[in-house]
Backbone bond lengths (Angstrom), bond angles and torsions (degrees), N, CA, C in turn:
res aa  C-N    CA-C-N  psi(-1)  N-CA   C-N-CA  omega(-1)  CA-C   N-CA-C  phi
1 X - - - 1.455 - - 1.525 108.74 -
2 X 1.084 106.74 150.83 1.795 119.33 -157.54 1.681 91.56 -145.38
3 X 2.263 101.18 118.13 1.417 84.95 -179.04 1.483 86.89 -114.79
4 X 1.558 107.02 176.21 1.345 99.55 153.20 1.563 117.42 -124.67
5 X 1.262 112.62 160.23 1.346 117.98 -166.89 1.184 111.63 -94.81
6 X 1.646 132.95 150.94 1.873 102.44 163.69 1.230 84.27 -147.62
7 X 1.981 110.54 148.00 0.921 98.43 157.71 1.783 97.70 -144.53
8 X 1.313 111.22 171.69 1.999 106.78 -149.79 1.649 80.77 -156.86
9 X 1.699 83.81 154.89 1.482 101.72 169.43 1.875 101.37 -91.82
10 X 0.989 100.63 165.69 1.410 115.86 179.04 1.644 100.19 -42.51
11 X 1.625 88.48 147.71 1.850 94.24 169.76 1.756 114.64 66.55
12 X 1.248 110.62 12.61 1.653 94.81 -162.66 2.348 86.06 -81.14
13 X 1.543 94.39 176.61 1.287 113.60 -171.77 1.616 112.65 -94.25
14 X 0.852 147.41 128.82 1.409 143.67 112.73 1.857 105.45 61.59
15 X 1.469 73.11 -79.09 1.672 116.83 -138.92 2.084 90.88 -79.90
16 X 1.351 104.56 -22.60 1.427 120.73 -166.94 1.596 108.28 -84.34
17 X 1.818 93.54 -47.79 1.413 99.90 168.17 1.406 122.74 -69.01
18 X 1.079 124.92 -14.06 1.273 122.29 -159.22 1.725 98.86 -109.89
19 X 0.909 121.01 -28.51 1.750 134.26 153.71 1.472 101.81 -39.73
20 X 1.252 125.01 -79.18 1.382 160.54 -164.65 1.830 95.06 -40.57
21 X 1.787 107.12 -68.93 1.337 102.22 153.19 1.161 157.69 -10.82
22 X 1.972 91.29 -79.87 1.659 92.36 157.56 0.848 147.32 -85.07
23 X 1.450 98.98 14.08 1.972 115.83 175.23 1.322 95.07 -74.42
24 X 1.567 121.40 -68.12 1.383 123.10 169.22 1.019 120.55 -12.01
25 X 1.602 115.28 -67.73 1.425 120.70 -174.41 1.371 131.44 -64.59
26 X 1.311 120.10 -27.11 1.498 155.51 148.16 1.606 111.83 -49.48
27 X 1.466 124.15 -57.47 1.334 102.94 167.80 1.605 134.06 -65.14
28 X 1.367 88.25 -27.81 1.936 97.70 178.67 1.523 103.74 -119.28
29 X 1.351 136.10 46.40 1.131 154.40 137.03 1.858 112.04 38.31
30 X 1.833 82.02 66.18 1.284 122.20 -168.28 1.383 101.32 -108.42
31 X 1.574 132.83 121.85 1.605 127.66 166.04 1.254 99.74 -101.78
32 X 1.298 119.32 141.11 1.379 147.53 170.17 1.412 107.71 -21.70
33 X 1.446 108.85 -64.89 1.760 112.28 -176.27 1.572 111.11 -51.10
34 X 1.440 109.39 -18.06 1.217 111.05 177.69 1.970 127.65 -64.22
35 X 1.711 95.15 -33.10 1.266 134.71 -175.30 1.531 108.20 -57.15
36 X 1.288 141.06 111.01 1.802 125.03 172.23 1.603 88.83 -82.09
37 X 1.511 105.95 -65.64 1.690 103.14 -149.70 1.363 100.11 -127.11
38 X 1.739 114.94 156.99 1.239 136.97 170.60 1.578 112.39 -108.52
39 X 1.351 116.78 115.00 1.704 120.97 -179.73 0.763 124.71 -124.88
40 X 1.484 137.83 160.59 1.252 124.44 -147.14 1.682 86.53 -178.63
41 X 1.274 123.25 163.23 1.777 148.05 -178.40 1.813 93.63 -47.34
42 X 0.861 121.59 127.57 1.255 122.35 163.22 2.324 95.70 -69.13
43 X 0.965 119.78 -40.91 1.439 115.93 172.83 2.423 106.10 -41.17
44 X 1.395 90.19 -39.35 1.418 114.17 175.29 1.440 138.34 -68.34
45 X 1.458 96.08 -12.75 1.370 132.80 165.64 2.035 116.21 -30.91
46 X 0.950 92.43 -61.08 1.609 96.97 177.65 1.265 140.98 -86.13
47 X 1.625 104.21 1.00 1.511 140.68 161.30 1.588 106.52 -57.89
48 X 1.515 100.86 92.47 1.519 132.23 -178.19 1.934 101.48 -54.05
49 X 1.476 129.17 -51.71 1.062 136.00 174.39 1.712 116.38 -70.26
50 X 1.174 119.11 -14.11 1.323 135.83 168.73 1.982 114.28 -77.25
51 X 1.000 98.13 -52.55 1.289 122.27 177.58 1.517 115.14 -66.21
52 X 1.404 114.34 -36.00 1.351 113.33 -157.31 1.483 99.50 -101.09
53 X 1.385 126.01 -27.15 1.157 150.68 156.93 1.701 107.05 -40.90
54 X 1.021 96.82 -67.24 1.509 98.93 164.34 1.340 148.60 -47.31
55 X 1.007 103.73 -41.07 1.707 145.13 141.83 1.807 100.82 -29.88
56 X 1.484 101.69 -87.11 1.339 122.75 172.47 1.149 134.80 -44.50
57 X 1.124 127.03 -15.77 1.355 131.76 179.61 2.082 99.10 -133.64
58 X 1.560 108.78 34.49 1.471 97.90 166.60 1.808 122.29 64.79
59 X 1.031 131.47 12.65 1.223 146.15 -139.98 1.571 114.85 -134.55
60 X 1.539 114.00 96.86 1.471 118.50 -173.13 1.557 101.59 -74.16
61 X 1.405 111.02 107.60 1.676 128.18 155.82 1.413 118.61 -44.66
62 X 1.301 110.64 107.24 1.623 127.55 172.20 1.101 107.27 -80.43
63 X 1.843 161.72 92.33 1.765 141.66 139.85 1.652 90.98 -28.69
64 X 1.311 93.65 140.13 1.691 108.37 160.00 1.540 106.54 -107.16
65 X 1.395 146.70 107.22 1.199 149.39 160.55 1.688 95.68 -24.28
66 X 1.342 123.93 153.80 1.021 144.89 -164.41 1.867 115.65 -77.64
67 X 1.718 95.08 -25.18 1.653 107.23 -166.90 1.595 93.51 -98.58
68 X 1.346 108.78 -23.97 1.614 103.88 171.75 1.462 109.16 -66.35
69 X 1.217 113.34 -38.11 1.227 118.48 -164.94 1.985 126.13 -72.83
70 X 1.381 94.58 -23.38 1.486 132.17 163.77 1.564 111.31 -67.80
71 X 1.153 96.10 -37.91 1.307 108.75 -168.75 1.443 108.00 -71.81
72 X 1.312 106.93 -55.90 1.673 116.44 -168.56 1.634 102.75 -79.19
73 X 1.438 114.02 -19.44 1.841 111.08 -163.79 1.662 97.91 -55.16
74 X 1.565 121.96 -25.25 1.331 121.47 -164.26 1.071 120.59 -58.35
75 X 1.816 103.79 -25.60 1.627 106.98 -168.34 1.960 85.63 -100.21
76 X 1.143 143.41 31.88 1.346 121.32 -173.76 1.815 104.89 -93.76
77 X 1.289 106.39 169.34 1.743 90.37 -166.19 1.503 92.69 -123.69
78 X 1.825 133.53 -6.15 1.050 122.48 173.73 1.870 101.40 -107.95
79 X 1.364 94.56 134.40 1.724 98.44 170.71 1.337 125.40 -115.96
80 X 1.424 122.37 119.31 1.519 124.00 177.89 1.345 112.68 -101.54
81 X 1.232 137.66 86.48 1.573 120.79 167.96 1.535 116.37 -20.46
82 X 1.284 118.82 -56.27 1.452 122.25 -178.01 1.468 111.31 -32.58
83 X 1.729 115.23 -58.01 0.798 118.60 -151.39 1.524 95.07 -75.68
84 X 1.685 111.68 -40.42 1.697 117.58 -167.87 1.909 94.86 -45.27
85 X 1.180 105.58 -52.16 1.663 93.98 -176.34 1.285 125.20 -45.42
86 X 1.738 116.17 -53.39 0.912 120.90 178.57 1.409 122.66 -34.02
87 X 1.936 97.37 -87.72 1.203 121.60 -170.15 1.299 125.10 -90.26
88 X 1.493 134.81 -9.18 1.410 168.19 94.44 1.656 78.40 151.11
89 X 1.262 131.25 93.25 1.366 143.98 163.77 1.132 107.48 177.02
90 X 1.458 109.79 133.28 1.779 114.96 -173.73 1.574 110.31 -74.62
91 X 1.020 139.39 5.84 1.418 151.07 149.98 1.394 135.47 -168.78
92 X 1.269 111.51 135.63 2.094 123.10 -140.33 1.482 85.28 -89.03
93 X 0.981 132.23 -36.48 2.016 135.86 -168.44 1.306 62.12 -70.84
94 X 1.839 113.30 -118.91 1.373 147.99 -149.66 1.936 104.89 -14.16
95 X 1.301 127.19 -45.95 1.373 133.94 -178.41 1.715 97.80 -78.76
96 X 1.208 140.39 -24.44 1.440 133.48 -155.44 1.841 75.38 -95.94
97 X 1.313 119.74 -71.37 1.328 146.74 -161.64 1.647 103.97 -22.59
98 X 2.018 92.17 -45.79 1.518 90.09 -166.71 1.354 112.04 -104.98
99 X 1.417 117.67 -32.46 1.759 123.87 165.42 1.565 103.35 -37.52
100 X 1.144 119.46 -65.09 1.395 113.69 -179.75 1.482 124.81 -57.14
101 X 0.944 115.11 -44.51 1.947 123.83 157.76 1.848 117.01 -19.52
102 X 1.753 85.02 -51.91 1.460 88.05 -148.53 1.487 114.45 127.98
103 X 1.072 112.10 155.10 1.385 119.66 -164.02 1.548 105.89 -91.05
104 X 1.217 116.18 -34.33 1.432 115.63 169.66 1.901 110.67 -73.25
105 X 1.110 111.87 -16.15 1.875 116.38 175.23 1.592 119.19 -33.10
106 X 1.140 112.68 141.69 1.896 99.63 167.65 2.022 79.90 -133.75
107 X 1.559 83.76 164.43 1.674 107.21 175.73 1.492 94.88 -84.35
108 X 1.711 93.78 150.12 1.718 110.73 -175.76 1.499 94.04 -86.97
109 X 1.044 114.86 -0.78 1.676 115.26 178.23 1.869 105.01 169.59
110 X 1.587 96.61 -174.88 1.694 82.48 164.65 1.549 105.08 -95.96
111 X 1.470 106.15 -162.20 1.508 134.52 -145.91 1.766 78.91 -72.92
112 X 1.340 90.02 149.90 1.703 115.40 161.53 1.541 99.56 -86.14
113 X 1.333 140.08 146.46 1.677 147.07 144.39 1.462 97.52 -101.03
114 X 1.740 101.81 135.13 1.412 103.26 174.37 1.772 83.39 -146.04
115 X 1.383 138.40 96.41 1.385 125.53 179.65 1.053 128.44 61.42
116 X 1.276 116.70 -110.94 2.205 106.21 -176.76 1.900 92.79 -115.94
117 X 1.206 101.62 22.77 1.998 101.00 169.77 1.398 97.92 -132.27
118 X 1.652 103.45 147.13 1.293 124.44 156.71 1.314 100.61 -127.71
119 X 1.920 98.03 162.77 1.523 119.33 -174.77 1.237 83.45 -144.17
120 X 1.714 103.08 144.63 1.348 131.38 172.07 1.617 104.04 -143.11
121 X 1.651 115.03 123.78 0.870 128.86 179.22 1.836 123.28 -88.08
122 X 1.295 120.72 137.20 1.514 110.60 -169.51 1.280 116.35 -133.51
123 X 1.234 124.83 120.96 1.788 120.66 171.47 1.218 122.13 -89.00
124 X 1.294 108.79 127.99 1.582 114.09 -179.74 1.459 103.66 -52.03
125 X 1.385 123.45 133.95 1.604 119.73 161.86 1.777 120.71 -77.79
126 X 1.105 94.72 166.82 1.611 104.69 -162.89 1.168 97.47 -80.37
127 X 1.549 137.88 155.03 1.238 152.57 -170.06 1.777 96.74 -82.54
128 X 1.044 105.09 147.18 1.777 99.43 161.70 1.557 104.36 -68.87
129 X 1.230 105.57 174.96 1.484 135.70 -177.73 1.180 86.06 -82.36
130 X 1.692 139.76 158.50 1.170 144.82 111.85 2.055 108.84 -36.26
131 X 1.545 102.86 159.25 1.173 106.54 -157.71 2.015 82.39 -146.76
132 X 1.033 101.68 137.77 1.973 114.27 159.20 1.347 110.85 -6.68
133 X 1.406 96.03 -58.93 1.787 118.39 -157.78 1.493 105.07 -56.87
134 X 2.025 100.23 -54.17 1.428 112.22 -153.40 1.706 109.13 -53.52
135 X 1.323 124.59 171.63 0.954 136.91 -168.01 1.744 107.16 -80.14
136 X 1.232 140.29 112.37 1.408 125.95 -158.13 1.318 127.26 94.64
137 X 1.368 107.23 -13.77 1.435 110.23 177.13 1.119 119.06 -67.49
138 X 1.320 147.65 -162.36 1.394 155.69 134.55 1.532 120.24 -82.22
139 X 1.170 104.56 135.31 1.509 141.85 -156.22 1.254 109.77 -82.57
140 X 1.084 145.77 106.30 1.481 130.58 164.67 1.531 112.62 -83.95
């Protein structure tokens, strides 16, 4: 599973986010069908060009709760103070990108910049193996 992240200054368009996207997808040579979900700040939630974008490009919109989002900024690899003030995560794509992934997720790269949107792309990580020990395993 392949999410994408977005994150936009106020007011952005549709048409901006969805640019922003396939730049993403275009630099790390990602096709859409590849894509499950688009996420973004649950604070981001009511962002009409966020939403509609989503819409538009086939793409079930994840809100990331705010502590998820804290959560995942740790693994992000681009840092903006600006943004740390803002939204208290060094990048709103890269933290949406990977909270939604999963906790085992890494980024297919960092954030795309396309104007007042970024996209950050995220791969679900692989499950561990079962192991002897685990519960269900096989027994020697």
């Amino acid at each position: 599973m392949i999410v994408a992240g977005v994150g936009s200054r106020r007011g952005v368009s549709a048409e901006e986010v969805c640019a922003c996207v396939r730049g993403a997808m275009a630099r790390h040579d990602v096709k859409l069908c590849d894509i499950s979900l688009m996420a973004t700040p649950a604070l981001k939630g009511g962002e009409a060009g966020i939403i509609k974008a989503a819409l538009d490009l086939g793409l079930l919109l994840v809100m990331v709760p705010q502590t998820q989002l804290e959560a995942a900024g740790a693994r992000a690899v681009t840092h903006s103070e600006r943004v740390v003030a803002l939204m208290g995560v060094p990048s709103v794509a890269e933290a949406s990108a990977l909270a939604a992934a999963g906790r085992r997720s890494t980024l297919i790269g960092p954030r795309f910049v396309l104007g007042a949107v970024t996209c950050a792309l995220a791969r679900e990580g692989v499950k561990d193996m079962p192991t002897e020990t685990d519960e269900g395993a096989p027994q020697k």
